[in-house]
C-alpha positions as CSV (number, residue, x, y, z in Angstrom):
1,X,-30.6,-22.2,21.8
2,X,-31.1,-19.1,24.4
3,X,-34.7,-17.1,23.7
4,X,-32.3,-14.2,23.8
5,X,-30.3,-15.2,20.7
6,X,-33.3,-15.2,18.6
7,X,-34.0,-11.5,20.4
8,X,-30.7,-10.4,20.1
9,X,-31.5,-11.6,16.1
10,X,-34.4,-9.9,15.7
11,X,-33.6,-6.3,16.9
12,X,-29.9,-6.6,15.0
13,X,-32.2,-7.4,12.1
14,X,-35.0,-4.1,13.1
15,X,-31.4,-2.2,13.5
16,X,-29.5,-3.1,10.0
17,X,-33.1,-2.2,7.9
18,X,-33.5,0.9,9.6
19,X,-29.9,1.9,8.8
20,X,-30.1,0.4,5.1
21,X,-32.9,2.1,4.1
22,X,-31.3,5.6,3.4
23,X,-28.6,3.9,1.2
24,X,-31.1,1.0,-1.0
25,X,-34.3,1.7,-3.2
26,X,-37.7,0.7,-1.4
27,X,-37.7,-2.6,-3.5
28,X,-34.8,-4.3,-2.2
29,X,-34.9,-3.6,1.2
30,X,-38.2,-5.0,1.1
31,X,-36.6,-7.9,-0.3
32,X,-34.0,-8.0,2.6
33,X,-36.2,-8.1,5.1
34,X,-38.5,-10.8,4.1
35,X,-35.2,-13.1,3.3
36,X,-34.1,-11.8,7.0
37,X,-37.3,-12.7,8.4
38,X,-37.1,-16.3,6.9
39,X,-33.8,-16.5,8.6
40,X,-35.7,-15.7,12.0
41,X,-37.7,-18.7,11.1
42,X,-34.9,-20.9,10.0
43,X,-33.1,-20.2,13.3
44,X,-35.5,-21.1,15.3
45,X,-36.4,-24.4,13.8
46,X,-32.6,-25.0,13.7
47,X,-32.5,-24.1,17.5
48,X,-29.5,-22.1,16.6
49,X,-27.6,-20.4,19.2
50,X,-26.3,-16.8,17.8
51,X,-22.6,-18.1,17.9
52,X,-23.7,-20.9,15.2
53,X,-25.6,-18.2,13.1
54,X,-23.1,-17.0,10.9
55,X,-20.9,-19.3,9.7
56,X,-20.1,-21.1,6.5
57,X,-22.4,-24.3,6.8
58,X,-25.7,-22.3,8.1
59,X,-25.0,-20.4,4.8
60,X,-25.4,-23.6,3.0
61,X,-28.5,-24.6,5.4
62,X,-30.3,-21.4,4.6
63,X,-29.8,-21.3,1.2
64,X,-31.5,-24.9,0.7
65,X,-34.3,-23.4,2.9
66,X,-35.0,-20.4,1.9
67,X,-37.7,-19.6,-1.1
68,X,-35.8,-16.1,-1.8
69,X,-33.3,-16.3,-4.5
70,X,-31.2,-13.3,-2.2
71,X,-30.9,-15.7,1.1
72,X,-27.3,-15.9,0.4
73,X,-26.9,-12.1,-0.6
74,X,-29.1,-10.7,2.2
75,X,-27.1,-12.6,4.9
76,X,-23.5,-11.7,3.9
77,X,-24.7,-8.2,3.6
78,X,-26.3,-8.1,7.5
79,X,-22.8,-10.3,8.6
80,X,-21.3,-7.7,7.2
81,X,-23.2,-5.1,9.3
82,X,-23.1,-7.0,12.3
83,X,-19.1,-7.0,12.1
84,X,-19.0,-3.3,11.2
85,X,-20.8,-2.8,14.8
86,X,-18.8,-5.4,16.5
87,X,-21.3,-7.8,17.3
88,X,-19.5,-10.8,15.5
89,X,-16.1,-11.6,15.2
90,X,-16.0,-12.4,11.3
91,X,-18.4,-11.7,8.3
92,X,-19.7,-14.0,5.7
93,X,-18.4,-14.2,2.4
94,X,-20.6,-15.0,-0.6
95,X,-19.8,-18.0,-2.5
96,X,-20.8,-19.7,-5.4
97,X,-22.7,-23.1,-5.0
98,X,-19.6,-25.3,-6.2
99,X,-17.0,-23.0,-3.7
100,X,-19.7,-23.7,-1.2
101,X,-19.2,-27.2,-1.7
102,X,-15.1,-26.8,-1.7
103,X,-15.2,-24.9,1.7
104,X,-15.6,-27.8,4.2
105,X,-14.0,-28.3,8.0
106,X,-10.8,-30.0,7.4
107,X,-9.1,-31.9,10.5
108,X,-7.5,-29.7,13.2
109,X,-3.9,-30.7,12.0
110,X,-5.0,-28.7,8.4
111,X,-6.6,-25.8,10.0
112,X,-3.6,-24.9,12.3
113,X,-1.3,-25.3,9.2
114,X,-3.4,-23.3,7.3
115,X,-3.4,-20.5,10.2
116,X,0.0,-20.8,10.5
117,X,0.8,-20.3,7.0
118,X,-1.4,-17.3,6.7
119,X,0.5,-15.6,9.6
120,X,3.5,-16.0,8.7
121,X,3.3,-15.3,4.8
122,X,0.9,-13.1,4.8
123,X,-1.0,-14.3,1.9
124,X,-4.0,-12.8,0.3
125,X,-7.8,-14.9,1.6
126,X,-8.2,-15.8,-2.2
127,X,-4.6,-17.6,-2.3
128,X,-5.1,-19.3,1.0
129,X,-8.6,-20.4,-0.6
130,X,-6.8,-22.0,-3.5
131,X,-4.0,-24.0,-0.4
132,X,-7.1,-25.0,1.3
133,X,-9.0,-26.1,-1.3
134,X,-5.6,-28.6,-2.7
135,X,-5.3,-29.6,1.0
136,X,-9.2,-31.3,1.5
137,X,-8.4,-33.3,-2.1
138,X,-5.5,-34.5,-0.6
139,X,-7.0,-34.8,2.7
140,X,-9.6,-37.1,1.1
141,X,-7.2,-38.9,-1.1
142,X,-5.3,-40.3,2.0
143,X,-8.5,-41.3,3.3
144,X,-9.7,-43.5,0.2
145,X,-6.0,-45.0,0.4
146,X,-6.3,-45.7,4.5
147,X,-2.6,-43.5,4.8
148,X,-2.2,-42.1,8.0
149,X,-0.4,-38.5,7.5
150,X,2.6,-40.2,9.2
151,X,3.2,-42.7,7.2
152,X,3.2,-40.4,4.4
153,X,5.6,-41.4,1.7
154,X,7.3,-39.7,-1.6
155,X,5.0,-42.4,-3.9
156,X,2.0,-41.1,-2.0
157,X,2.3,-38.1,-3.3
158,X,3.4,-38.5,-6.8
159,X,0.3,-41.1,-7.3
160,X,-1.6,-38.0,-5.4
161,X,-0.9,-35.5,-8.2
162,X,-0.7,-37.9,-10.9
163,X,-4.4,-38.2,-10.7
164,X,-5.1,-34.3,-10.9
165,X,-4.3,-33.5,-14.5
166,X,-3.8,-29.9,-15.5
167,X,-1.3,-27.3,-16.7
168,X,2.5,-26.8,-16.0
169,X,2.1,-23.6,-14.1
170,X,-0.9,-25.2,-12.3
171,X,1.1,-28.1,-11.2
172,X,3.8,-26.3,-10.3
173,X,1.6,-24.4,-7.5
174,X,0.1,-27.7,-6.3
175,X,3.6,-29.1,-5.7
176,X,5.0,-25.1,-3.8
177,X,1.3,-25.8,-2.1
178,X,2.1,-29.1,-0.7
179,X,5.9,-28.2,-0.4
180,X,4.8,-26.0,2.3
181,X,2.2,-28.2,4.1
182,X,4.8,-31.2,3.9
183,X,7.8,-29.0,6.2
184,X,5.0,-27.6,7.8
185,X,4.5,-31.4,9.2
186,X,8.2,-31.8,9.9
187,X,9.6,-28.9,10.8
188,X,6.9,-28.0,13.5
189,X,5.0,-30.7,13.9
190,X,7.6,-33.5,13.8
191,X,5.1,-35.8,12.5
192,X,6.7,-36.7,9.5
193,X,10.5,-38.8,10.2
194,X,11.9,-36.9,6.9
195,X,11.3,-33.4,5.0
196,X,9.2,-34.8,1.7
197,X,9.2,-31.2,0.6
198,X,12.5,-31.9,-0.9
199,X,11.7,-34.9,-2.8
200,X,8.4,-32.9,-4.2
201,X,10.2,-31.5,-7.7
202,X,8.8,-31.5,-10.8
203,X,10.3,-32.0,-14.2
204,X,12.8,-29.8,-15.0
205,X,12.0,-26.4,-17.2
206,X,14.3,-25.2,-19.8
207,X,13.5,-21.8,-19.5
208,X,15.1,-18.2,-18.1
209,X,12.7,-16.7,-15.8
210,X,10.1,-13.9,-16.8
211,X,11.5,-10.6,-16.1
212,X,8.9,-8.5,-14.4
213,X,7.0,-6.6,-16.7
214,X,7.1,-2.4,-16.1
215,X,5.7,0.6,-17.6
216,X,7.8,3.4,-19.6
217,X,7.7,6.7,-18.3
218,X,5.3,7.8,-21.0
219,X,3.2,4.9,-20.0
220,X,3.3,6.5,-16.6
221,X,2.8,10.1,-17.3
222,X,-0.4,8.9,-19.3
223,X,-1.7,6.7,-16.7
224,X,-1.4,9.4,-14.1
225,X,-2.9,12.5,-16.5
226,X,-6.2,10.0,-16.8
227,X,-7.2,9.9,-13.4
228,X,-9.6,12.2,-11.9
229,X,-11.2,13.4,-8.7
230,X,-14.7,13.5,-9.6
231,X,-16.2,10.9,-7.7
232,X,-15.2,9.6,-4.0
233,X,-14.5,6.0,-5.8
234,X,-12.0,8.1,-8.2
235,X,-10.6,9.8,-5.8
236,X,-9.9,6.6,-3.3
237,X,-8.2,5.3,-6.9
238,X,-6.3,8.4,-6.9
239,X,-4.6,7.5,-3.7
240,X,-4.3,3.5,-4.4
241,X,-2.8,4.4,-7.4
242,X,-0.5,6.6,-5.7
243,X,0.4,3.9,-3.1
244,X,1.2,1.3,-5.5
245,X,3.5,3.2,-7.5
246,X,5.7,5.3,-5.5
247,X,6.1,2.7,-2.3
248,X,5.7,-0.1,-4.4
249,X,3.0,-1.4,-2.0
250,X,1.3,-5.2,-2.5
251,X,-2.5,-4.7,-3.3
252,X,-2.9,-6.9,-0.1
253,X,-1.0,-4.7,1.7
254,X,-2.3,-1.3,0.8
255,X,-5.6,-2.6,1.7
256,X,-4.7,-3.6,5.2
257,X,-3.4,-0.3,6.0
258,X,-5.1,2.0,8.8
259,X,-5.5,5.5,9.9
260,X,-3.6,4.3,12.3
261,X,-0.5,3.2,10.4
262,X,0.1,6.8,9.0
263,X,1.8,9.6,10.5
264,X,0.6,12.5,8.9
265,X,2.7,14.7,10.9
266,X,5.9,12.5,9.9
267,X,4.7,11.5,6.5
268,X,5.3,8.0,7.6
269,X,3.6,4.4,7.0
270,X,4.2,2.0,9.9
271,X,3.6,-2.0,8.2
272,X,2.9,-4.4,10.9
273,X,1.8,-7.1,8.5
274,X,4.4,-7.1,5.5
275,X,5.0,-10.9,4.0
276,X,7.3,-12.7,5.2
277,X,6.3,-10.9,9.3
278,X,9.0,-8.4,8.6
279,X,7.7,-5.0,9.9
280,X,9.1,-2.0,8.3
281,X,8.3,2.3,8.5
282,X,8.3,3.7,5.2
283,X,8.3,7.3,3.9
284,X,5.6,8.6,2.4
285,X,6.5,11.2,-0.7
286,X,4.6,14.5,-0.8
287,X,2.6,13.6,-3.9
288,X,0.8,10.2,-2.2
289,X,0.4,12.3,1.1
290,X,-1.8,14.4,-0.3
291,X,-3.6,11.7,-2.0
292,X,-4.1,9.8,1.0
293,X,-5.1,13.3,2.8
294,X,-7.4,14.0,-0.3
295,X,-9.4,10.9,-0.3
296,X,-9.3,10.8,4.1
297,X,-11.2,14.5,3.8
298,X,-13.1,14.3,0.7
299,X,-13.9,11.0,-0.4
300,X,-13.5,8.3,2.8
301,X,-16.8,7.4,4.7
302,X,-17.3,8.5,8.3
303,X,-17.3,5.0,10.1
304,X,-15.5,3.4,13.8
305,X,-14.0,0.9,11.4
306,X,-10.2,2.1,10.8
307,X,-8.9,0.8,7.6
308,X,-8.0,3.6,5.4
309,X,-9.8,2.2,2.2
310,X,-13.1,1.5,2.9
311,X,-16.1,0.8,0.3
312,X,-18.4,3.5,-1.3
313,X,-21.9,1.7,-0.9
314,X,-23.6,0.7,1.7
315,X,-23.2,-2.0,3.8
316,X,-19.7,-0.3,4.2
317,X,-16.7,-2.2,5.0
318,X,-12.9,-2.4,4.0
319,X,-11.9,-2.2,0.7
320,X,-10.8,-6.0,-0.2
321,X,-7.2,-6.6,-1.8
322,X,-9.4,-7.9,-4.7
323,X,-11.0,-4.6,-5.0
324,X,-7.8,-3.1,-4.6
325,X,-6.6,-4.8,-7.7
326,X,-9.9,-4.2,-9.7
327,X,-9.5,-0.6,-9.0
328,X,-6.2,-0.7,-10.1
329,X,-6.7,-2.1,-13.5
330,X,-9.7,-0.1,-14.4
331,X,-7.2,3.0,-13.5
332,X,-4.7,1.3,-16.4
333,X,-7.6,0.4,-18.7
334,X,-9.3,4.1,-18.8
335,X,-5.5,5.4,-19.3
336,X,-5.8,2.6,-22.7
337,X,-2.6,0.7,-20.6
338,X,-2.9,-3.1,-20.9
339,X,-1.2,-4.2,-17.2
340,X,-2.2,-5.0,-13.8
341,X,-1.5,-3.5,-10.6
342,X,1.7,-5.3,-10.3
343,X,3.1,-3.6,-12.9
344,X,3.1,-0.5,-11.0
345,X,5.3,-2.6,-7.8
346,X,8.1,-3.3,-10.9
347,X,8.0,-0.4,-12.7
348,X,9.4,1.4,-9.0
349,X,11.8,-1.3,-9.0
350,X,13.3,-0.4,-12.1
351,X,13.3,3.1,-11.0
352,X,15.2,2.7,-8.2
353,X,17.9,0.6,-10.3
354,X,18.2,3.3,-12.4
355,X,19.0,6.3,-9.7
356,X,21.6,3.8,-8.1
357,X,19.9,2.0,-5.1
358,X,21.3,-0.9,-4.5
359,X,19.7,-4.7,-4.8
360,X,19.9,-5.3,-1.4
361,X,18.1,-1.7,-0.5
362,X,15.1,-2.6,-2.9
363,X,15.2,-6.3,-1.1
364,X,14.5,-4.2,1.6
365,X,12.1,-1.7,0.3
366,X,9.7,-4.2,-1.6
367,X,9.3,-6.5,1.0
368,X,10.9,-9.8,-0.2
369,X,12.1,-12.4,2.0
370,X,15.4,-13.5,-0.3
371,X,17.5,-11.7,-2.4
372,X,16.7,-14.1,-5.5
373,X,12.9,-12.9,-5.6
374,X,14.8,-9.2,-6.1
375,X,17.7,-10.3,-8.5
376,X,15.0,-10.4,-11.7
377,X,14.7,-6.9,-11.7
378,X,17.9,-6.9,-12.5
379,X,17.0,-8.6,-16.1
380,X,14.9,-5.5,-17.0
381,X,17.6,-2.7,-16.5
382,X,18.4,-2.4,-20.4
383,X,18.5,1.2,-20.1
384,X,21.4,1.3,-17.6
385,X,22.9,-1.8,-19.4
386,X,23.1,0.0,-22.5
387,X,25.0,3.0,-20.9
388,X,27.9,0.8,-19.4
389,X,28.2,-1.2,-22.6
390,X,28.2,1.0,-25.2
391,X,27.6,4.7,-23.7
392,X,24.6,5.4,-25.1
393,X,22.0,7.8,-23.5
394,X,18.2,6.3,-24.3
């Protein structure tokens, strides 16, 4: 450990209270920086260098040592800080003591999957939470049976999930879960001498699929007349709202949009980062360009950071796909709607079925990577049904 680390600590630390006092009550900054303070301590004891600081397992460590019952709060909030000025790569996320205990170092061969998964599917942190979290049981069950990953067998993996009892739908995502670790191992790795993925099946489920659910056009006229522009929060919902429903955006995806992403002169959104790595430029419709230009003027915070979304409280920082979601369904519960955001992705579906787009232009539009995913929608058009086979007018 470098003298200037614990420096470098203590004038981020001076640096962050001075700038959270305008935005916290006297009490809890107060709070802060004794819990900030301890961490000084707790560093230096440690001898921890400033790269070592931040991470998931000094989280742990300081919240064993620490007398404050905010140690874990406190230091997510300053991470947070320090990556809104740049000064680390990644902020701390706050945990619950059992997720603490699920979010361990797994070998190098589970990390780089787990990487490569999220790059090229695009998957929300809380999803690639739940793969990791499957991955380090299984990691530790082929440890307790001495099975090297390449001598990994179908009968491996059945006794595997036969031990994890739980629902069908449960189940079924530890088996896609695997699936996807298993040709990971094969297909790129070629440590593996045959794909198991194929193998992995489940029983067999007498059932049609769900048809994604939607909302009626009253249903959206209602949920539209209920929002408001009173607040910046409302206004932010205003344009999320906006987003979701007439681009038919992924709540992951609207919130890793950036100023830089939209053309305002064009009316255009550039997506970098859709699922499936298949960038696309969308048109933006009058309506949700003057949302977005609403909430950019009126309601976003002035910060370097460049998502479009970003929070309303201090310590600022971009608005999570969780939040995105939460904001969302609050919108649909004030309007007395019972649906999620989702609802809002199918319900543009359907209306694009019913002006005469074709399945392979909404493929394209909604961002999935087969035509299959797309196909369902086809199981909700009743309305359009109804006028071919009987020529009625609903």
């Amino acid at each position: 450990m470098a003298v200037g680390d614990i420096r470098k600590l203590a004038q981020a630390i001076e640096d962050y209270v001075k700038w959270v006092k305008s935005g916290k009550d006297v009490t809890e900054t107060k709070s802060y920086t004794r819990t900030l303070m301890d961490f000084v301590v707790f560093a230096i004891k440690g001898e921890l260098a400033w790269n070592d600081m931040f991470t998931v397992d000094t989280l742990k460590a300081f919240r064993k040592h620490s007398r404050f019952k905010s140690a874990p709060r406190a230091l997510v909030a300053f991470s947070e800080y320090l990556f809104s000025q740049k000064k680390i790569d990644q902020p701390l996320e706050m945990f619950t003591p059992q997720v603490l205990k699920q979010v361990i170092q797994l070998p190098d061969l589970h990390e780089q999957y787990l990487l490569y998964y999220k790059q090229t599917t695009q998957v929300s942190d809380i999803y690639l939470k739940d793969v990791r979290r499957l991955l380090t049981r299984f990691h530790e069950y082929l440890q307790n049976q001495n099975v090297e990953i390449s001598a990994l067998k179908i009968e491996h993996l059945d006794a595997f999930l036969r031990g994890m009892s739980a629902a069908v739908s449960t189940q079924s995502l530890r088996r896609c879960h695997l699936r996807g670790f298993l040709r990971y191992l094969y297909h790129e790795r070629k440590i593996i001498k045959r794909d198991l993925s194929e193998l992995l099946v489940g029983p067999p489920i007498f059932a049609r699929p769900k048809p994604p659910k939607f909302l009626r056009p009253d249903e959206v006229r209602k949920l539209f007349s209920s929002l408001d522009l009173s607040t910046p929060k409302a206004i932010r919902t205003y344009a999320i709202v906006h987003l979701a429903y007439t681009m038919a955006l992924r709540p992951v995806e609207i919130s890793r949009i950036t100023l830089d992403d939209i053309s305002f002169s064009e009316k255009t959104l550039t997506m970098p980062e859709r699922k499936g790595d298949r960038p696309i430029i969308l048109p933006i419709p009058e309506k949700t360009m003057k949302a977005i230009s609403a909430y950019v003027l009126h309601a976003r915070i002035k910060a370097q950071n460049r998502h479009l979304f970003m929070t309303c409280k201090k310590p600022y920082g971009p608005l999570s796909s969780v939040r995105v979601c939460s904001d969302i369904w609050s919108a649909m519960k004030n309007a007395g709607l019972s649906s999620s955001a989702y609802w809002l992705r199918h319900t543009h579906a359907q209306n694009l079925l019913l002006i005469g787009r074709s399945i392979y232009e909404i493929k394209e539009m909604l961002g999935h990577q087969n035509i299959q995913h797309t196909q369902r929608y086809l199981h909700i058009d009743t309305k359009l049904m109804r006028k071919v086979l009987f020529d009625e007018t609903l």
